[in-house]
VOVOTI-195791 format. One record per residue (C-alpha): residue in three letters; x, y, z. Coordinates in nm, 2 decimals. Example, Ala and Ser with C-alpha at 12.3 -4.5 7.8 and 13.67 -1.06 7.14 Angstrom:
<roke 'ALA',<1.23,-0.45,0.78>>
<roke 'SER',<1.37,-0.11,0.71>>
This chain:
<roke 'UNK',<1.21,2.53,-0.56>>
<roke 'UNK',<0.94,2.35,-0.66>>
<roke 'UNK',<0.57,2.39,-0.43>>
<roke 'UNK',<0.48,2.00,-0.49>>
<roke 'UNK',<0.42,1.79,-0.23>>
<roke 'UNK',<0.43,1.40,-0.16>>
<roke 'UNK',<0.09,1.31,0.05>>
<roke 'UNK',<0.01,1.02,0.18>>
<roke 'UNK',<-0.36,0.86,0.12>>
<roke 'UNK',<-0.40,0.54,0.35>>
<roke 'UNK',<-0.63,0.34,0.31>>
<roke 'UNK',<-0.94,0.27,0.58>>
<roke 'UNK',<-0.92,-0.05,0.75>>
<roke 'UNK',<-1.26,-0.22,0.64>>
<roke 'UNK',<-1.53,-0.40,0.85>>
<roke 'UNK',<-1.43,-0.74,0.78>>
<roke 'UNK',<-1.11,-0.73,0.87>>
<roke 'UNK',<-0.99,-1.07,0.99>>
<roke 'UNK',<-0.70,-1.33,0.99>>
<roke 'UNK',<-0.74,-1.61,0.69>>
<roke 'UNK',<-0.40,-1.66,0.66>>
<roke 'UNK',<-0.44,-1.65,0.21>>
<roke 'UNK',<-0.14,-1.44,0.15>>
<roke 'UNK',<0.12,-1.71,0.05>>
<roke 'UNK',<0.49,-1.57,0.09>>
<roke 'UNK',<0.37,-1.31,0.37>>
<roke 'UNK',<0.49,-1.51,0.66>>
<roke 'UNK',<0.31,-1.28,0.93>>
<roke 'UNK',<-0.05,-1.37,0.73>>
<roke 'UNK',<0.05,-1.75,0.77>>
<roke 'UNK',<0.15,-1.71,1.16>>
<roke 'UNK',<-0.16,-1.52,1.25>>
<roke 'UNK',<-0.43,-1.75,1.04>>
<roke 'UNK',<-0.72,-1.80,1.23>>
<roke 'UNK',<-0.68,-1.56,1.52>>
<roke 'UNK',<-0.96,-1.35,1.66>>
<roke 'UNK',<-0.92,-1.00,1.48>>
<roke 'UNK',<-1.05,-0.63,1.60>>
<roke 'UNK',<-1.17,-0.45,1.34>>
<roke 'UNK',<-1.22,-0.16,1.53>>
<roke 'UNK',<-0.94,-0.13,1.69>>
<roke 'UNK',<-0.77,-0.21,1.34>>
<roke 'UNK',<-0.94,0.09,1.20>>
<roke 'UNK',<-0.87,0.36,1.47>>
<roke 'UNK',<-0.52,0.27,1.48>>
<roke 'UNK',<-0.49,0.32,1.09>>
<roke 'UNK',<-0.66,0.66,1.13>>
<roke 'UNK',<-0.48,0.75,1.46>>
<roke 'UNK',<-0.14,0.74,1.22>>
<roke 'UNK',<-0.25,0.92,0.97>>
<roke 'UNK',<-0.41,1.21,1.22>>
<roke 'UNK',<0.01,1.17,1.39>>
<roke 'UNK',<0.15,1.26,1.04>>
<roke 'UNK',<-0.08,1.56,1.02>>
<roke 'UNK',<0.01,1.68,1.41>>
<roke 'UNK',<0.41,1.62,1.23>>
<roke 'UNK',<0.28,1.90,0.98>>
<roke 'UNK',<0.20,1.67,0.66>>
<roke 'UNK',<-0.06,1.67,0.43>>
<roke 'UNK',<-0.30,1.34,0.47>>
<roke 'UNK',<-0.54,1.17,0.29>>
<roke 'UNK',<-0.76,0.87,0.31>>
<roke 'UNK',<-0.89,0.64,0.06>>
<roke 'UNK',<-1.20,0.42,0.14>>
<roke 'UNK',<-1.27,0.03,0.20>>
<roke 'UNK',<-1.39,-0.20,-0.11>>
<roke 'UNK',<-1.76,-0.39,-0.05>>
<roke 'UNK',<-1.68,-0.70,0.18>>
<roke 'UNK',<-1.81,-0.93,0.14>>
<roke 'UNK',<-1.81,-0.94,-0.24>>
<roke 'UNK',<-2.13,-1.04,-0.33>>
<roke 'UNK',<-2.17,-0.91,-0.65>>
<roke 'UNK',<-1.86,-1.19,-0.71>>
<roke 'UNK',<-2.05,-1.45,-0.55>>
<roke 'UNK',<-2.33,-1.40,-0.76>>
<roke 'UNK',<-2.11,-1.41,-1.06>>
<roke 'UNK',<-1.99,-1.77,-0.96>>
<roke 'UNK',<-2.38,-1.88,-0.92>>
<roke 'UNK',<-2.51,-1.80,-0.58>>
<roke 'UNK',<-2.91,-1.69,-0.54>>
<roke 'UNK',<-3.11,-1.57,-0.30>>
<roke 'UNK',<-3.06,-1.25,-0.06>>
<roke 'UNK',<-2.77,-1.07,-0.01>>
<roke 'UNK',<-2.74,-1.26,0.31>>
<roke 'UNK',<-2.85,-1.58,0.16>>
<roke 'UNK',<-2.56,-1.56,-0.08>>
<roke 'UNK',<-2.31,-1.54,0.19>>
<roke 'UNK',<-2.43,-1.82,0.40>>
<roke 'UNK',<-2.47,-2.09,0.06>>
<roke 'UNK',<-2.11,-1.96,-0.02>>
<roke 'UNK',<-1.98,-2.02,0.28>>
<roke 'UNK',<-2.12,-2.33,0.36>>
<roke 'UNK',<-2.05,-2.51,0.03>>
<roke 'UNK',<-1.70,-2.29,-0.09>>
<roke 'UNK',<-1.50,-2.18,0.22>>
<roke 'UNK',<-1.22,-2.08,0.01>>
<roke 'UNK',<-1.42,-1.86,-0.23>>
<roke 'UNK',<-1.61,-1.70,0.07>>
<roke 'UNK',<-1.27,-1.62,0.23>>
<roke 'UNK',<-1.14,-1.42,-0.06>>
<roke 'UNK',<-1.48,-1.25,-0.09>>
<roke 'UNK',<-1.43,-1.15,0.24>>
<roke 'UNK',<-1.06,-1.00,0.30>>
<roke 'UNK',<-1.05,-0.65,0.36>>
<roke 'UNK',<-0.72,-0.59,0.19>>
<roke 'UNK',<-0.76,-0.31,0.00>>
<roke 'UNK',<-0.70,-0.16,0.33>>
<roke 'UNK',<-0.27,-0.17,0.18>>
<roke 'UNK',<-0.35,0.13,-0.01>>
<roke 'UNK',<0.02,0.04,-0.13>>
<roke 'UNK',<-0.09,-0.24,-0.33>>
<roke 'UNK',<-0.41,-0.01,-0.50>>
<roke 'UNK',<-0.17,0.13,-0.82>>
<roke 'UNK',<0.18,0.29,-0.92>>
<roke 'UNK',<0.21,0.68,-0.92>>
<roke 'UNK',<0.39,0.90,-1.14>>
<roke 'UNK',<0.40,1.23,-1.08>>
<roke 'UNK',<0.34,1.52,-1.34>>
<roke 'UNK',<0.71,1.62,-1.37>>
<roke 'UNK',<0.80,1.28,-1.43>>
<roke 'UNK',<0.52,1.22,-1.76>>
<roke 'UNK',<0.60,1.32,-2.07>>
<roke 'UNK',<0.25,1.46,-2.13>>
<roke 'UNK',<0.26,1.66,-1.81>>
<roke 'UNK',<-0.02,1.48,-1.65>>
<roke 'UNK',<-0.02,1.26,-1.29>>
<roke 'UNK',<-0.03,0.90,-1.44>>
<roke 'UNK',<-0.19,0.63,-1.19>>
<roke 'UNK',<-0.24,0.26,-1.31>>
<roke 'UNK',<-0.41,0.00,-1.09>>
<roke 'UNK',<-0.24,-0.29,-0.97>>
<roke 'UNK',<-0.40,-0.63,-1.10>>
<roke 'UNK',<-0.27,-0.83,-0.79>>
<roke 'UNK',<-0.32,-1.10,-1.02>>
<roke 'UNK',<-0.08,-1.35,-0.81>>
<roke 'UNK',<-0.36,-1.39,-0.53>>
<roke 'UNK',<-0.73,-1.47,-0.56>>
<roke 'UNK',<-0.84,-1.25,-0.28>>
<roke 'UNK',<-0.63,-0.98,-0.44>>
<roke 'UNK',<-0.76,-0.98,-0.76>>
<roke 'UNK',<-1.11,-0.87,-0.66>>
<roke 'UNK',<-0.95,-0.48,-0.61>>
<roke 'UNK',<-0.89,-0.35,-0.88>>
<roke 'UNK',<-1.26,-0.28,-1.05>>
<roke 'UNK',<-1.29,-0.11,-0.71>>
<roke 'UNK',<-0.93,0.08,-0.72>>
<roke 'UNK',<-1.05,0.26,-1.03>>
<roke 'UNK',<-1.31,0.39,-0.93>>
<roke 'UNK',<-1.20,0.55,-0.62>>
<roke 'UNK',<-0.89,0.65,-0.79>>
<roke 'UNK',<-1.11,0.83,-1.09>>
<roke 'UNK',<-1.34,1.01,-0.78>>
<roke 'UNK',<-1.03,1.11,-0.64>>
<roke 'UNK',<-0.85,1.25,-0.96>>
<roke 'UNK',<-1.18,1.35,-1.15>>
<roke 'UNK',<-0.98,1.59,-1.39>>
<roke 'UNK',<-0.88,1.40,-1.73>>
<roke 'UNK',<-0.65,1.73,-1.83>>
<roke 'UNK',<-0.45,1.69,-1.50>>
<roke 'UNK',<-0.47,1.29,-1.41>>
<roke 'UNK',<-0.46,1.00,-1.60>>
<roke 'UNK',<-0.61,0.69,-1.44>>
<roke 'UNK',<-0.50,0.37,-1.64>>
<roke 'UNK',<-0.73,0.04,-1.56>>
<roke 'UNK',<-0.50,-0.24,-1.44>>
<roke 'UNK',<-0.31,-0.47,-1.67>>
<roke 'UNK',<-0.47,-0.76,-1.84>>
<roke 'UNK',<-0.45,-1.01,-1.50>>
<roke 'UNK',<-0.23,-1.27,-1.64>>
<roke 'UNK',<0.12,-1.46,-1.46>>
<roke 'UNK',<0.30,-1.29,-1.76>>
<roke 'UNK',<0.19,-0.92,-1.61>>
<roke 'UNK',<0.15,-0.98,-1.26>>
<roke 'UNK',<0.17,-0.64,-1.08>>
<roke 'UNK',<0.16,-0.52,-0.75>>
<roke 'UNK',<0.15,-0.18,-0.76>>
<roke 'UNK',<0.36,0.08,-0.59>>
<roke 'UNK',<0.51,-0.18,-0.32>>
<roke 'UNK',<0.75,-0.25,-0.58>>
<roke 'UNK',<0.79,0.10,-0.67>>
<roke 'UNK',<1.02,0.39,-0.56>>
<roke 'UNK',<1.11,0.72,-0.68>>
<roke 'UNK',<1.38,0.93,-0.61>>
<roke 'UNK',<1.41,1.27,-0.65>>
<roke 'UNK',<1.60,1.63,-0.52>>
<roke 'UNK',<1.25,1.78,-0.41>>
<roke 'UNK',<0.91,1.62,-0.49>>
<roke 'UNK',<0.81,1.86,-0.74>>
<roke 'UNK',<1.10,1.78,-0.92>>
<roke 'UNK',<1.19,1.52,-1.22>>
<roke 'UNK',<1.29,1.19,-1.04>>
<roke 'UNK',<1.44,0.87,-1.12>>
<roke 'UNK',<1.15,0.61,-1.08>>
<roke 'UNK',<1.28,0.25,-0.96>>
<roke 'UNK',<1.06,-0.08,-1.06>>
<roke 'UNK',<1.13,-0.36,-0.87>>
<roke 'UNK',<1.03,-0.65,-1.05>>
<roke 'UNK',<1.10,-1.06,-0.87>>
<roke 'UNK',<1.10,-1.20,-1.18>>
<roke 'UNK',<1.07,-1.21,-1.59>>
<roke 'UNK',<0.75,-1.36,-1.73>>
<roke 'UNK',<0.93,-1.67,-1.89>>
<roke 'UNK',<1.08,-1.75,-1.56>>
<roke 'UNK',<1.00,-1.96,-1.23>>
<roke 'UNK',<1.06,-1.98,-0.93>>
<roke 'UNK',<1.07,-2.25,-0.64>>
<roke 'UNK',<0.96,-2.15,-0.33>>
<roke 'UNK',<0.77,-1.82,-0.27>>
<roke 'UNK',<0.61,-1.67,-0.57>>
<roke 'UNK',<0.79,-1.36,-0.70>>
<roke 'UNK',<0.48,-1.15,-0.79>>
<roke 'UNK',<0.60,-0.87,-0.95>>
<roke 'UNK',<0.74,-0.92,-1.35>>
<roke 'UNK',<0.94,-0.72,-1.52>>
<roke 'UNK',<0.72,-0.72,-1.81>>
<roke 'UNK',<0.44,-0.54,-1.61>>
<roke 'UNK',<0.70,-0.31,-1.49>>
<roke 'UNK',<0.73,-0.24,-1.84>>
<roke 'UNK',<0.41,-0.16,-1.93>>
<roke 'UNK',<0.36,0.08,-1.65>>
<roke 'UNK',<0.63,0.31,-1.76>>
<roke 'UNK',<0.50,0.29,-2.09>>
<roke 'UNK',<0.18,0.44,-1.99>>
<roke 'UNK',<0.33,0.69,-1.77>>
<roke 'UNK',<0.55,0.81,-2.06>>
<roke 'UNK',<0.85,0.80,-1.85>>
<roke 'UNK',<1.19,0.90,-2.00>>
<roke 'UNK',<1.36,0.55,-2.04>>
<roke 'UNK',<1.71,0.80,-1.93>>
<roke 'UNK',<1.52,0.88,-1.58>>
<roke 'UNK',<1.38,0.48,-1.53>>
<roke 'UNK',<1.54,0.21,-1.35>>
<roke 'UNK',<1.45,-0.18,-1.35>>
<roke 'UNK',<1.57,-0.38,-1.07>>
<roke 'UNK',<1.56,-0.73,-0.96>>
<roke 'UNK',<1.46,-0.82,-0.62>>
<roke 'UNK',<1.69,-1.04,-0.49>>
<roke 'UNK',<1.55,-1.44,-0.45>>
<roke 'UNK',<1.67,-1.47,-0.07>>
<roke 'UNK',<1.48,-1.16,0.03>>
<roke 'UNK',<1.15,-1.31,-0.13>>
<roke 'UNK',<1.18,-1.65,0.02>>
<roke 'UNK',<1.24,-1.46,0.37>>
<roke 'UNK',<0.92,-1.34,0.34>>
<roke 'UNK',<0.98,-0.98,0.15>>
<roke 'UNK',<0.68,-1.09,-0.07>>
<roke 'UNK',<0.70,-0.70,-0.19>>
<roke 'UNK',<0.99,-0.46,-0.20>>
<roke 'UNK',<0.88,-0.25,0.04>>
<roke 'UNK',<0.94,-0.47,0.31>>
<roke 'UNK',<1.35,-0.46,0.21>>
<roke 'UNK',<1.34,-0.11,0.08>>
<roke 'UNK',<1.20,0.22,0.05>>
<roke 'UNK',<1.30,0.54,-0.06>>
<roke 'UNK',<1.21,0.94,-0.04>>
<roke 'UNK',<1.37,1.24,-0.20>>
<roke 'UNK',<1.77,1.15,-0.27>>
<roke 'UNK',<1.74,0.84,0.02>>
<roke 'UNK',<1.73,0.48,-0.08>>
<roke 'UNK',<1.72,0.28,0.28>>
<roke 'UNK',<1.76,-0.05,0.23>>
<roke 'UNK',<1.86,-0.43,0.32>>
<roke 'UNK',<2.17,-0.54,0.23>>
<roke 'UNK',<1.99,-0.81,0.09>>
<roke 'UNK',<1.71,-0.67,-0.07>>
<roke 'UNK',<1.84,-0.68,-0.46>>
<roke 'UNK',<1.99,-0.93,-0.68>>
<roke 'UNK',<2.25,-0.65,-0.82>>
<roke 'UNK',<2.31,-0.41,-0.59>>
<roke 'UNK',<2.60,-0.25,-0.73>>
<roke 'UNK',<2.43,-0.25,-1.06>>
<roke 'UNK',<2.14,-0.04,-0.91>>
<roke 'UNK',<2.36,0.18,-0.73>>
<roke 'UNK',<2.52,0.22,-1.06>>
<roke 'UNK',<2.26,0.28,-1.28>>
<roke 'UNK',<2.10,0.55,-1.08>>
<roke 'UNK',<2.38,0.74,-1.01>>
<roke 'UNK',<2.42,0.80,-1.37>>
<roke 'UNK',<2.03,0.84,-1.48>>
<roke 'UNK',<2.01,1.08,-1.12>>
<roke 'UNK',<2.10,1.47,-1.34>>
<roke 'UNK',<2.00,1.69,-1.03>>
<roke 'UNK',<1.99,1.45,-0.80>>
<roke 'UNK',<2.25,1.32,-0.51>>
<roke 'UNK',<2.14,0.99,-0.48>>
<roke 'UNK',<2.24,0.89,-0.08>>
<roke 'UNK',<2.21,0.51,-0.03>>
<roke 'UNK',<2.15,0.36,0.37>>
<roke 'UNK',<2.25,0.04,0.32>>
<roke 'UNK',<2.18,-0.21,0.65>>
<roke 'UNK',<2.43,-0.49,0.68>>
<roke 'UNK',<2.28,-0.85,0.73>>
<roke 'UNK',<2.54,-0.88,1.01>>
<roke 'UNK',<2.34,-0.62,1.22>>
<roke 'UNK',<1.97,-0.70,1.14>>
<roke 'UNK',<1.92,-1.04,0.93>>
<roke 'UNK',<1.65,-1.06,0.70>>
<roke 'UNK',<1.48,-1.25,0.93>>
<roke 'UNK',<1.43,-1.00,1.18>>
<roke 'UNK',<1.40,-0.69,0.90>>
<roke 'UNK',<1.06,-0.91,0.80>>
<roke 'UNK',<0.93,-0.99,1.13>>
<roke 'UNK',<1.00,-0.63,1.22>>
<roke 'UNK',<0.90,-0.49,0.92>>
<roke 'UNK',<1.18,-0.21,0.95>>
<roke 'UNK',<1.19,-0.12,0.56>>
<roke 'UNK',<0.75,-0.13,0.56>>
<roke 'UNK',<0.84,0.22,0.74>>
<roke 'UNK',<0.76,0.57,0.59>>
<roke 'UNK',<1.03,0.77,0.49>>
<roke 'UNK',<0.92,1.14,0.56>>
<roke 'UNK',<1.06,1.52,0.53>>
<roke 'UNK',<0.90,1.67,0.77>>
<roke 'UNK',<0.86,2.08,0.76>>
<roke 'UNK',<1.18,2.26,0.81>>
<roke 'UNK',<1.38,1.93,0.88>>
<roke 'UNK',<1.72,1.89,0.75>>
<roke 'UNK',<1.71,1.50,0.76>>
<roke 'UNK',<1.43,1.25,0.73>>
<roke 'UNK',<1.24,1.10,0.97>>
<roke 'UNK',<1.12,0.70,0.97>>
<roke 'UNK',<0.77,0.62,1.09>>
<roke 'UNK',<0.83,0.28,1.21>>
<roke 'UNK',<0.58,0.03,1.36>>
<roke 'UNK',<0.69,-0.03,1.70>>
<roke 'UNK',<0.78,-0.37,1.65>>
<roke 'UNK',<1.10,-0.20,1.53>>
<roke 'UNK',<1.14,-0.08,1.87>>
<roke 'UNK',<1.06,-0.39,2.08>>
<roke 'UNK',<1.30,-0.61,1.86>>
<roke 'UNK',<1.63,-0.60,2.00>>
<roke 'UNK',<1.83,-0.57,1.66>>
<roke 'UNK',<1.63,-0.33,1.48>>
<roke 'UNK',<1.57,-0.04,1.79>>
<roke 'UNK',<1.99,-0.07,1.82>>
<roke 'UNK',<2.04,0.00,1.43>>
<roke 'UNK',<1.73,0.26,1.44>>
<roke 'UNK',<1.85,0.40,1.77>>
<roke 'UNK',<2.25,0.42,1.60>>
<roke 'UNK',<2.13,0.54,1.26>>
<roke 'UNK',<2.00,0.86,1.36>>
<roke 'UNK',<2.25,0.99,1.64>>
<roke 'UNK',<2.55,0.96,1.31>>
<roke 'UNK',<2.68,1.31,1.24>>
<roke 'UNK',<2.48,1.46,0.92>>
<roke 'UNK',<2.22,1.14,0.93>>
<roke 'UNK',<2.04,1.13,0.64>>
<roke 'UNK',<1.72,0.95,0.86>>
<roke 'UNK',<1.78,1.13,1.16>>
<roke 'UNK',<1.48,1.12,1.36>>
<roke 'UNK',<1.23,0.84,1.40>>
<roke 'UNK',<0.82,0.85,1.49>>
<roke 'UNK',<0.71,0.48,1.63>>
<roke 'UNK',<0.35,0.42,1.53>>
<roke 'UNK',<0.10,0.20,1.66>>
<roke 'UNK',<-0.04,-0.03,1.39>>
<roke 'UNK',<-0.02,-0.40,1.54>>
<roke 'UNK',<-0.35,-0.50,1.39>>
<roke 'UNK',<-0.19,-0.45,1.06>>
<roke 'UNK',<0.11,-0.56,1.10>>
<roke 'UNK',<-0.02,-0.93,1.23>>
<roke 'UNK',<-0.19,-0.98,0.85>>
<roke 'UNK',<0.15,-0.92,0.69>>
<roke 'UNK',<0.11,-0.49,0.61>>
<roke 'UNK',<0.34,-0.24,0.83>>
<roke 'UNK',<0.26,0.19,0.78>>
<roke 'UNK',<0.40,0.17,0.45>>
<roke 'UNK',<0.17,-0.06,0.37>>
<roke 'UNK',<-0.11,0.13,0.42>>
<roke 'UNK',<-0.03,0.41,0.22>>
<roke 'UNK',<-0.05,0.52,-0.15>>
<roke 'UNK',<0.22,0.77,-0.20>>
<roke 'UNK',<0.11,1.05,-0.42>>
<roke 'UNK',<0.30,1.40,-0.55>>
<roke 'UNK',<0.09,1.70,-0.64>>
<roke 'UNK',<0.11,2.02,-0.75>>
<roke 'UNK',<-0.12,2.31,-0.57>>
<roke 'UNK',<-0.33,2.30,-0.91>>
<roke 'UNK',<-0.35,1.94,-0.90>>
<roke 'UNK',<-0.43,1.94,-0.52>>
<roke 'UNK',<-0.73,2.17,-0.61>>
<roke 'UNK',<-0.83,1.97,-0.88>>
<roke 'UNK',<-0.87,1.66,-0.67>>
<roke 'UNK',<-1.16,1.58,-0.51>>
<roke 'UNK',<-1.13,1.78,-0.17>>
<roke 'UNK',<-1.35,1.54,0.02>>
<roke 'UNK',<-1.05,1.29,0.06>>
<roke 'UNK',<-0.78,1.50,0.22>>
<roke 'UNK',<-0.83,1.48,0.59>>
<roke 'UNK',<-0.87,1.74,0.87>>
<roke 'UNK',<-1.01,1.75,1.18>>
<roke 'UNK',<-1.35,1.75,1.12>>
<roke 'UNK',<-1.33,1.46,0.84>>
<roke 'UNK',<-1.10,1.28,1.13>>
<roke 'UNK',<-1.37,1.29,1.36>>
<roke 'UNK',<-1.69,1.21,1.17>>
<roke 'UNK',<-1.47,0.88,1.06>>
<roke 'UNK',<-1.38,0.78,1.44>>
<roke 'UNK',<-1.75,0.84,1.46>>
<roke 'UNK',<-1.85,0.59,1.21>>
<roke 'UNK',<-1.59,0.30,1.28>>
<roke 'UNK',<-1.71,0.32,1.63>>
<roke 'UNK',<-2.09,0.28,1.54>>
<roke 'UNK',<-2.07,0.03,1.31>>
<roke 'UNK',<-1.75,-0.17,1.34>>
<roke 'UNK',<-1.73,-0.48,1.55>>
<roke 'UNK',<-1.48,-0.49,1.85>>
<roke 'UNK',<-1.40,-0.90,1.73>>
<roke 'UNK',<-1.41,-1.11,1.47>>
<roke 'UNK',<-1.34,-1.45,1.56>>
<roke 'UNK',<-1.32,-1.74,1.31>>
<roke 'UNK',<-1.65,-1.82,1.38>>
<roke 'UNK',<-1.83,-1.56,1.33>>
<roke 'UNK',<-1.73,-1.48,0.98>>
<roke 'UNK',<-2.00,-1.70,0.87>>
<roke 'UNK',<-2.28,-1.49,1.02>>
<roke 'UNK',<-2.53,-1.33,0.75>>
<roke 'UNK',<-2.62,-1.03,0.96>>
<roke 'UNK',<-2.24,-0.94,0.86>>
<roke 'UNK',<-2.35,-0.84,0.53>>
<roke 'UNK',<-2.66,-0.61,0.65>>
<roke 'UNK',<-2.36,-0.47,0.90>>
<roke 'UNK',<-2.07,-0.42,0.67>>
<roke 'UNK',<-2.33,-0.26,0.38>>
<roke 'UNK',<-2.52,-0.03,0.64>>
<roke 'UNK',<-2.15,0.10,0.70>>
<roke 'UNK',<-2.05,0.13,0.38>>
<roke 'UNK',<-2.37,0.33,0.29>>
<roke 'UNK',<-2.33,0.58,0.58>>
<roke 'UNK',<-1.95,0.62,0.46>>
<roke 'UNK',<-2.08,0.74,0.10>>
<roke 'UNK',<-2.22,1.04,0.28>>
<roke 'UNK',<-1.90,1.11,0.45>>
<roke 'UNK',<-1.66,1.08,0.19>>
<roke 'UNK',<-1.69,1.21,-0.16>>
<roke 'UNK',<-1.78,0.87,-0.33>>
<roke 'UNK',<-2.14,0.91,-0.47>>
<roke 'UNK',<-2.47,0.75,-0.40>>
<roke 'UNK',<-2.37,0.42,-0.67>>
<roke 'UNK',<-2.01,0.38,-0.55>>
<roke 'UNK',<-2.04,0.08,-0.37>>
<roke 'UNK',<-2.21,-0.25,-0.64>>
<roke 'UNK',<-2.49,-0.30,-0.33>>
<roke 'UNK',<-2.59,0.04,-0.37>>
<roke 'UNK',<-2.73,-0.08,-0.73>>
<roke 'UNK',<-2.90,-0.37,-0.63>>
């Protein structure tokens, strides 16, 4: 039996974090456009479920926010003057442009790359590639950012390979491991990793954008050095995509030999089903299928049942969701969830319903916020230990979001220059409490 471990790195919910509704497909970014946001309380929810799944007895980590707004950007596109100066001529003469340089969402750590762990690599390395998120302006900004935390994180070149995200173009549009899953007997062991790609690069669509292609997916498992016998490619199906699945992960996620998923999540079902059965050597691949006659896609996206974690926790004989508890308050979902795990030998039998509601109203559930990553005890002590929470981490980060956060962010106020001073005092301070450097952030150099 393998000592490896899947842990969880969630991102911190940033000081700007507000509602501008410039996710098109994410149907709960559109609904909430415009509404006043708490940061604050955005934050200290995010870091009140990742301090739950270390009282459950998992390992935890924590990634930090990107610089927001992105002035650096701004000056790139022509803007002068101070720091503060720059933000009020952007957003007085290029709303749109200031809005992008403005969203906190790096806070989805599940958007930030694709993971492949050691036992999966031919070169017996941890492989990570950053996502280019190339379908959304907004988006796009991350991934100069990603790397960098991602190469502070994994600092050892013998043990980790960080890849820099794919040349951002509609022909290798990737975003990251929210249309990824793996599947394996134990963590530590060789798994079948699943792609899930909307589209191929000489296709379109009508309708949502599909933003995943299967030529990224490609690429990525090229630079992983997967085993092409162990790798799947799967199409997400249309329907689930124009419901408002604008990522797998909101139809479908997986852990260990589970696949829990929408009836409707793929184009091919019994193809995938298929085709991992017979590339799973080792593996007993168990598949939770949820009919559309008992929770419609409709309700599995406003709900965002499949954006769940799926967990082992220590010493458990099933695996336990951690829902958002808009699973439990919508009728459908709590009667599935509440059936699911009472079934003789359930293979999710318990689950954990977390608060997250600030998240959830921008379109991102727990899964969301989380960057699934497998290490061995040598890799674990060859990451940077300054990103793996405790207790004492845990409380000098409730510590700084309450200092420097702001309770609300109405529309309105987004516009104000002394946000800059704010968000880039913060960001300084969090340099000293996590292990990021004096020149991590691009104001630091200025």
């Amino acid at each position: 039996m393998s000592d490896a471990e899947e842990i969880n790195f969630d991102g911190l919910v940033g000081p700007t974090h507000n509602y501008a509704g410039l996710s098109e497909g994410n149907l709960a970014s559109a609904r909430n456009a415009n509404m006043v946001a708490r940061p604050r309380e955005a934050a200290l929810q995010g870091l009140a479920k990742m301090q739950r799944l270390r009282a459950l007895g998992l390992s935890q980590g924590v990634l930090p926010p990107h610089e927001r707004p992105n002035i650096s950007w701004l000056r790139s596109l022509g803007f002068s003057g101070s720091d503060g100066e720059v933000w009020e001529r952007a957003w007085k003469s290029e709303p749109t442009i200031a809005r992008a340089a403005l969203a906190a969402s790096a806070m989805w750590a599940a958007n930030a790359a694709t993971i492949s762990p050691s036992a999966d690599c031919a070169d017996g390395r941890l492989h990570a590639t950053v996502a280019n998120l190339q379908t959304m302006l907004h988006r796009i900004l991350e991934g100069e950012q990603t790397e960098r935390t991602l190469q502070r994180l994994l600092p050892d070149e013998a043990r980790f390979a960080v890849h820099s995200a794919l040349l951002p173009h509609d022909a290798l549009s990737d975003e990251g491991a929210a249309n990824h899953m793996r599947m394996a007997a134990e963590p530590g062991a060789r798994g079948v990793e699943i792609f899930v790609y909307g589209r191929k690069a000489s296709e379109t669509k009508a309708g949502f954008p599909a933003r995943q292609t299967l030529e990224a997916c490609h690429a990525i498992a090229r630079s992983h050095a997967l085993d092409p016998a162990r790798t799947v490619f799967a199409r997400q199906a249309p329907q689930a995509i124009d419901a408002g699945a604008f990522h797998n992960d909101v139809v479908a996620v997986a852990h260990e030999q589970v696949l829990f998923h929408h009836e409707d999540a793929f184009a091919d079902k019994a193809a995938l089903y298929a085709e991992v059965q017979g590339k799973a050597d080792g593996l007993a691949p168990i598949f939770v299928e949820v009919p559309r006659d008992r929770v419609g896609l409709e309700d599995a996206v406003t709900s965002y049942l499949f954006n769940s974690q799926l967990l082992r926790l220590p010493g458990a004989s099933s695996l336990t969701l951690i829902a958002p508890t808009e699973v439990r308050e919508n009728n459908k979902t709590a009667s599935y969830v509440t059936e699911m795990i009472v079934q003789p030998n359930a293979a999710i039998g318990q689950v954990e319903y977390v608060e997250v509601r600030e998240s959830m109203r921008n379109g991102g559930g727990p899964a969301c916020l989380r960057l699934r990553i497998v290490m061995t005890p040598a890799e674990r002590a060859a990451a940077a230990p300054g990103f793996f929470l405790d207790d004492t981490l845990a409380a000098k980060l409730e510590g700084w979001i309450t200092r420097h956060y702001r309770e609300e962010l109405a529309p309105d106020d987004l516009a104000d220059p002394a946000l800059v001073r704010e968000t880039q005092s913060a960001l300084d301070e969090l340099t000293r409490i996590l292990p990021l450097g004096a020149d991590f952030y691009p104001f630091q150099g200025r």
